[in-house]
N, C-alpha and C positions, 0 to 999 in steps of 0.2 A: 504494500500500500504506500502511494507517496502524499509527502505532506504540500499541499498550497504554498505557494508562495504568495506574500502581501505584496501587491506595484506601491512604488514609492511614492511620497506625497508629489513629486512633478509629475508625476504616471498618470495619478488620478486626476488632477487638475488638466489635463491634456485629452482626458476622456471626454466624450460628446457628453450633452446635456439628459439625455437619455440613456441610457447604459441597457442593455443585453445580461442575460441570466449570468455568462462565463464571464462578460464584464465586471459586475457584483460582485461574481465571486470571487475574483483575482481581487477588486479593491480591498476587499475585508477577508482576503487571503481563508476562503472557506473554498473545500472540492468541491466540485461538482455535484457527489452523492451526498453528500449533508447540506450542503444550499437546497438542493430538492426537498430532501427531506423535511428541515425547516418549515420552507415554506408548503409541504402538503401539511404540517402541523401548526400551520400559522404562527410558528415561532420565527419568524426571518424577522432581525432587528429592524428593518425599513418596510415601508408602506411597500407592498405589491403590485403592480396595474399590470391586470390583465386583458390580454388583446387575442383573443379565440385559446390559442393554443401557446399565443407568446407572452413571455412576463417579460415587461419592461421596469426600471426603477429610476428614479429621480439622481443625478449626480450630486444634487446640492443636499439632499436627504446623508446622503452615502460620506458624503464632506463632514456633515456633522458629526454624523458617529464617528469618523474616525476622529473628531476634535479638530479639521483643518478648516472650518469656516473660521474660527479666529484666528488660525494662523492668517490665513490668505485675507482679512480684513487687519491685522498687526501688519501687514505685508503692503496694502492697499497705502494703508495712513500713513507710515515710515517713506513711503515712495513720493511724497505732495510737497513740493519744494515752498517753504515758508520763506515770508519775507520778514526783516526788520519787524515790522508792524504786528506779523505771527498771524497774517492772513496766507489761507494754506492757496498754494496754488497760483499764487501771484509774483510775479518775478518784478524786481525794483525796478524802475524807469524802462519797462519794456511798453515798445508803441502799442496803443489799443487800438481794438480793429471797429471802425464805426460802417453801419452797412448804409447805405444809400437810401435816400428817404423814396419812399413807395405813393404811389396816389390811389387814392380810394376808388374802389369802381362803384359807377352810378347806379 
């Protein structure tokens, strides 16, 4: 019997928004035969959606369990370059972009 391997937090994060039964299970590093299992006993840590014969699961559901939705938001905030002022996002004396005035249709 071999054991699953867990895909690493870039792995998961690189997954589609939708994830596949053998997707889930490599993220949370479960076989095949006990992810089945699991979920025929309504034990799978994440919500289930099923589509005829196919189970789909949520990536952001699957982020949680594994505790990487605050990583990847820790991740988000550290990356918003602050200015002086400690407004996120704004870079000091950089030109502003002003769009062109529009005319109202009658």
């Amino acid at each position: 019997m071999s054991t699953a391997t867990a895909l690493t937090p870039g792995e998961v994060r690189a997954l589609p928004a939708m994830l596949s039964a053998k997707q889930a299970f490599a993220a949370l590093a479960l076989g095949e035969t006990l992810g089945y299992q699991l979920i025929d006993d309504g034990d799978f840590p994440i919500e289930v959606l099923r589509f005829g014969r196919v189970f789909r699961f949520r990536k952001a559901d699957v982020m949680t369990v594994l505790g990487l939705s605050e990583t990847a938001a820790a991740e988000v905030q550290s990356a918003a370059a602050t200015n002086d002022d400690g407004a996120p996002g704004v870079q000091p004396k950089a030109p502003s972009e002003q769009s062109a005035p529009t005319r109202a249709s009658k």
